[in-house]
C-alpha positions in Angstrom: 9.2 11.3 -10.3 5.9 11.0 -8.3 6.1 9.0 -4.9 3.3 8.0 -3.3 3.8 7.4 0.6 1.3 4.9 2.6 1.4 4.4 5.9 -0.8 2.0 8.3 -2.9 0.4 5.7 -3.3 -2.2 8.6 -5.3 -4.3 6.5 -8.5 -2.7 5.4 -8.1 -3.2 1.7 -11.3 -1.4 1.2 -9.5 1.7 1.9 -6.5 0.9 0.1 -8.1 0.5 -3.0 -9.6 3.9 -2.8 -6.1 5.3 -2.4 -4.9 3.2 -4.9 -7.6 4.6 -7.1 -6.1 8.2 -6.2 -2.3 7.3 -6.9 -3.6 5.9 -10.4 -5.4 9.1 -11.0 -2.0 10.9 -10.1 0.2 9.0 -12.2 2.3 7.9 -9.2 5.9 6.1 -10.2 6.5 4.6 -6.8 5.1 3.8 -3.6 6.9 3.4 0.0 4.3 1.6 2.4 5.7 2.7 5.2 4.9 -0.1 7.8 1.9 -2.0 9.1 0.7 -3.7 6.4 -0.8 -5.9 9.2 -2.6 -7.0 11.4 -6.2 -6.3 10.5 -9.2 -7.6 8.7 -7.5 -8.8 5.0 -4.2 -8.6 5.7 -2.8 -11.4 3.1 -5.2 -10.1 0.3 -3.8 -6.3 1.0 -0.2 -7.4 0.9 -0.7 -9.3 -2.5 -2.5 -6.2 -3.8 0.4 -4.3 -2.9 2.7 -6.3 -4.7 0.7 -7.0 -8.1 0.9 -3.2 -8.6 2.1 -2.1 -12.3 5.1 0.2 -10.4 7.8 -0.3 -8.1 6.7 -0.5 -4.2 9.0 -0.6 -1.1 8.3 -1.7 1.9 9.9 -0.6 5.6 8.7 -2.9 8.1 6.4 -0.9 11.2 6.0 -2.9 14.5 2.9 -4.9 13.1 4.9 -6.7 10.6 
């Protein structure tokens, strides 16, 4: 099982889709966002990106959320 760990996303959905490109690319099972989510610039449109991905993803709460 691949697990792909993200951490700080903080909103910038720019750069979470280029990592989501990568975690595609490496066949990832699972993701654990690993806190901060939010604030920043797009923070709804992040979180619903997170969750309209294809495989399971966890979330632990940081002190931004």
């Amino acid at each position: 099982m691949r697990v792909a760990a993200l951490y700080d996303i903080h909103g910038n959905l720019p750069a979470l889709e280029a990592v989501l490109q990568d975690i595609r690319q490496a066949e990832v099972d699972h993701v654990v966002v690993g806190g901060d989510v939010f604030p920043g610039p797009m923070p709804f449109e992040t979180l619903t990106r997170l969750l309209d991905l294809n495989i399971p993803v966890q979330f632990i709460h940081g002190n931004g959320d």
